[in-house]
C-alpha positions in Angstrom: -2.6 -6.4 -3.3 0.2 -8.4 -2.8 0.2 -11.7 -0.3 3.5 -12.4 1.5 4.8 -15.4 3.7 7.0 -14.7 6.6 6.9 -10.9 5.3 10.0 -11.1 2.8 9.6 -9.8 -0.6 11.1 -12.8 -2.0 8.1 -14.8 -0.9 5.3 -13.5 -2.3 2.6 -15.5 -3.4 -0.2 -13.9 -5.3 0.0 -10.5 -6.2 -2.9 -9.1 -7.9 -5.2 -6.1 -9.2 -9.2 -5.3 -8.5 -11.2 -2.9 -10.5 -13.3 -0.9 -8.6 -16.7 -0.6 -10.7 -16.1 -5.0 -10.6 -15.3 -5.1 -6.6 -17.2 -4.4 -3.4 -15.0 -5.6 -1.4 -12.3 -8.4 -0.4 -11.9 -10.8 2.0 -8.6 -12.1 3.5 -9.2 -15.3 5.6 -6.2 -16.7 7.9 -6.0 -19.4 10.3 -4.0 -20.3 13.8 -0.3 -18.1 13.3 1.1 -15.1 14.1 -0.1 -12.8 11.1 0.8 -9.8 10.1 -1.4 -7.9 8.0 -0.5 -4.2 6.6 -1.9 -1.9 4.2 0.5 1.2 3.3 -0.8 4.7 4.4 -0.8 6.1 1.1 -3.4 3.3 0.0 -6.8 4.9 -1.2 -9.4 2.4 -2.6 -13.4 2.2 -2.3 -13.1 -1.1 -2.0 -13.7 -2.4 1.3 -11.2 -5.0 3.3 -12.4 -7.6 5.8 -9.3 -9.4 7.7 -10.3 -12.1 9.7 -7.3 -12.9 11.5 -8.1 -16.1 13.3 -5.9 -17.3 16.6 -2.5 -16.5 17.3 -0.7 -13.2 18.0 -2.2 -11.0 15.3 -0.3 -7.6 13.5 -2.8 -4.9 11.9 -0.7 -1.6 10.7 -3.8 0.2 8.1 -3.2 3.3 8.3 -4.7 4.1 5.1 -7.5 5.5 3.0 -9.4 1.8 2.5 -12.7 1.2 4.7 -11.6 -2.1 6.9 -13.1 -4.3 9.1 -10.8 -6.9 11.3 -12.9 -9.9 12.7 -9.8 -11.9 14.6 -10.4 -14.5 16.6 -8.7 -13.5 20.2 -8.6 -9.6 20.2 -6.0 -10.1 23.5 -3.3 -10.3 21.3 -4.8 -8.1 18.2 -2.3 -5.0 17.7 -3.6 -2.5 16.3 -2.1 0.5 14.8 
């Protein structure tokens, strides 16, 4: 799982590895911004993800193999995809 700021490689700021047997699941808490969160297609993982996007003009691109839940706070401007 890698975290990134304004989506640029060259920002990331926590990059980092779960075990399975070790994790149920992870939660990724934002606050008032435009996020952007993505997980690539070819991701397969048990363990679930919960995005709570907060306010703002929210991104979601999961097209993927992990189980997720989004909780954001204005689903008017949640894109899904």
């Amino acid at each position: 799982m890698r975290f990134m700021v304004n989506g640029l490689v060259g920002n990331i700021i926590n990059e980092r590895s779960f075990i399975t047997g070790e994790t149920y699941g992870i939660t990724i808490n934002t606050f008032s911004g435009n996020d952007r969160f993505e997980v690539s297609e070819n991701t397969v993982s048990k363990i679930r993800l919960i995005l709570n996007g907060g306010e703002g003009n929210n991104y979601y691109q999961l097209a993927s193999g992990v189980k997720t839940k989004v909780k954001d706070a204005s689903y008017k401007t949640t894109n899904l995809r």
